[in-house]
C-alpha positions as CSV (number, residue, x, y, z in Angstrom):
1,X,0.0,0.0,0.0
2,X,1.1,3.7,-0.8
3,X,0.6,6.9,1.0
4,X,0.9,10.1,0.0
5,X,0.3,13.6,1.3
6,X,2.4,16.3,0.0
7,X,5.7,15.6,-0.7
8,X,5.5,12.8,1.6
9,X,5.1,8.7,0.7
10,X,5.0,5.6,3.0
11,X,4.7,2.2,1.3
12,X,3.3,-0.7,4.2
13,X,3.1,-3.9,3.8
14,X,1.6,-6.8,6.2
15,X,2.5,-10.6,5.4
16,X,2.8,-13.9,7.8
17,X,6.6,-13.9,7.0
18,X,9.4,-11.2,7.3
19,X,10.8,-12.5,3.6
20,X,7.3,-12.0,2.0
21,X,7.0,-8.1,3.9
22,X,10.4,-7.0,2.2
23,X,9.8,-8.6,-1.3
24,X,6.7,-6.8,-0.7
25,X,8.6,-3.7,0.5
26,X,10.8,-3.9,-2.5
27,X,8.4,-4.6,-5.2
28,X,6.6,-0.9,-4.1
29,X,10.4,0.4,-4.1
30,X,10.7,-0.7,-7.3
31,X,7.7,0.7,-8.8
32,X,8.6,4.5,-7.3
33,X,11.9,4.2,-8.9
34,X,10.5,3.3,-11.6
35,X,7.7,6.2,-12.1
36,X,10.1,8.9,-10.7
37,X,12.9,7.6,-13.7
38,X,9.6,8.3,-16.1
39,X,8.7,11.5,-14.6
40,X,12.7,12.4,-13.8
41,X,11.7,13.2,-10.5
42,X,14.2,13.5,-7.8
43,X,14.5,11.4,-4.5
44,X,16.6,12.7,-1.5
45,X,17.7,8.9,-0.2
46,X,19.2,10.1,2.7
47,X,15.7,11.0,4.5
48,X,14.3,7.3,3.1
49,X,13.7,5.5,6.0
50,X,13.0,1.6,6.5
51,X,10.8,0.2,9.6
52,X,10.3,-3.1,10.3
53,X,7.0,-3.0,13.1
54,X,6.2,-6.0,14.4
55,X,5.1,-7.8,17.7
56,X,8.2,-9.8,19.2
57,X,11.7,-9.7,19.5
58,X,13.9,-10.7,17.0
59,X,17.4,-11.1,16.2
60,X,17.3,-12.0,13.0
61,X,18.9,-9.6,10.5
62,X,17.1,-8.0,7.8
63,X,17.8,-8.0,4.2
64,X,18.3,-4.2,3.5
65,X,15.8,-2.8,0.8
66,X,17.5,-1.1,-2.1
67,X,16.5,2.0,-3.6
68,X,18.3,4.0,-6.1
69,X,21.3,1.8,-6.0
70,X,21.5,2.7,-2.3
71,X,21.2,0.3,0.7
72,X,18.2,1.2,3.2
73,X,19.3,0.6,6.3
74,X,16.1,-0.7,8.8
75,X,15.8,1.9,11.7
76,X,14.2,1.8,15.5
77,X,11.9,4.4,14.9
78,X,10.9,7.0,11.9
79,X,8.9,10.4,11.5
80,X,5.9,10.5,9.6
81,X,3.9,13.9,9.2
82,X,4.8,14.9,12.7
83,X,4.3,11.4,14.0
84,X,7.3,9.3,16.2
85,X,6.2,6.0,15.8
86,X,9.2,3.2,16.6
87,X,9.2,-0.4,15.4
88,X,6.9,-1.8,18.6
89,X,4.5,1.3,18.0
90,X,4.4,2.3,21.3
91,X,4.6,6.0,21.0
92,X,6.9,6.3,23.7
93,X,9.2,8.5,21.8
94,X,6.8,10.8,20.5
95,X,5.3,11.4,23.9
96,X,8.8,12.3,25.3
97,X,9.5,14.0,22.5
98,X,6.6,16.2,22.7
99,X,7.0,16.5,26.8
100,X,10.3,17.8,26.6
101,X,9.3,20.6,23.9
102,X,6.5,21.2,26.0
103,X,9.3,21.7,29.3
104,X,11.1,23.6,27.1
105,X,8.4,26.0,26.5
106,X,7.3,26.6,29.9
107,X,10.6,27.0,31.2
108,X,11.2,29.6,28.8
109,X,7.9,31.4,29.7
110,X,9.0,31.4,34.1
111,X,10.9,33.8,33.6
112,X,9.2,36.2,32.0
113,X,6.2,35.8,34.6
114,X,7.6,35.2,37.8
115,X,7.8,32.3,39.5
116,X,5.1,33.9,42.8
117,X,2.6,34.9,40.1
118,X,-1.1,34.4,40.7
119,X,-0.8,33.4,36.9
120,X,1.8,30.1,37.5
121,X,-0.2,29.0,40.4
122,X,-1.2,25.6,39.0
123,X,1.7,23.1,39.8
124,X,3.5,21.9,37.0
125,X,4.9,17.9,37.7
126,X,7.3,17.1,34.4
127,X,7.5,13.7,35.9
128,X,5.9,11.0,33.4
């Protein structure tokens, strides 16, 4: 499956084996290659990312996908639209992510309030 918005793409796919997901992978590779040869269309490689999400652990190594004559190297995690999501899809590192830009934020605004204002009387906990 392909997903576009923008000048963004994704290509998923689901199978019952990890060789049938990266032919599948591949195959869709393939095809974009293809159509952007056609079109001469430029691809920046080095913000193509590969995510293998699955259940379980395993140690088994992937095959890297190929793309432009390039090796994809499979990553941990990946951003999509704004989106953190990591290979178990727990959304851990987009939450901390997002919690430490929030800290950020308020830690910049403290000081230009005051720490005994009536307005910063709500208690702010950054423990998560």
């Amino acid at each position: 499956m392909n997903y576009f918005f923008a000048d963004d793409t994704a290509i998923l796919a689901q199978g019952s084996t990890i060789n049938y997901v990266i032919h599948t992978l591949q195959k869709g590779l393939n095809n974009i290659e293809k159509w952007c040869k056609l079109w001469r269309v430029a691809i920046n490689t080095d913000k193509t990312h590969a995510v293998m999400f699955r259940k379980g652990t395993s140690r088994k190594e992937l095959k890297p996908l190929s793309f432009f004559d390039e090796d994809l190297t499979w990553d941990k995690e990946v951003k999509y639209l704004g989106l953190i999501l990591d290979d178990k899809l727990t959304f851990r590192s987009h939450l901390k992510y997002n919690t430490e830009k929030f800290w950020a934020k308020v830690h910049l605004l403290i000081p230009l309030i005051g720490r005994r204002s009536q307005k910063t009387s709500c208690y702010f906990s950054n423990k998560f």
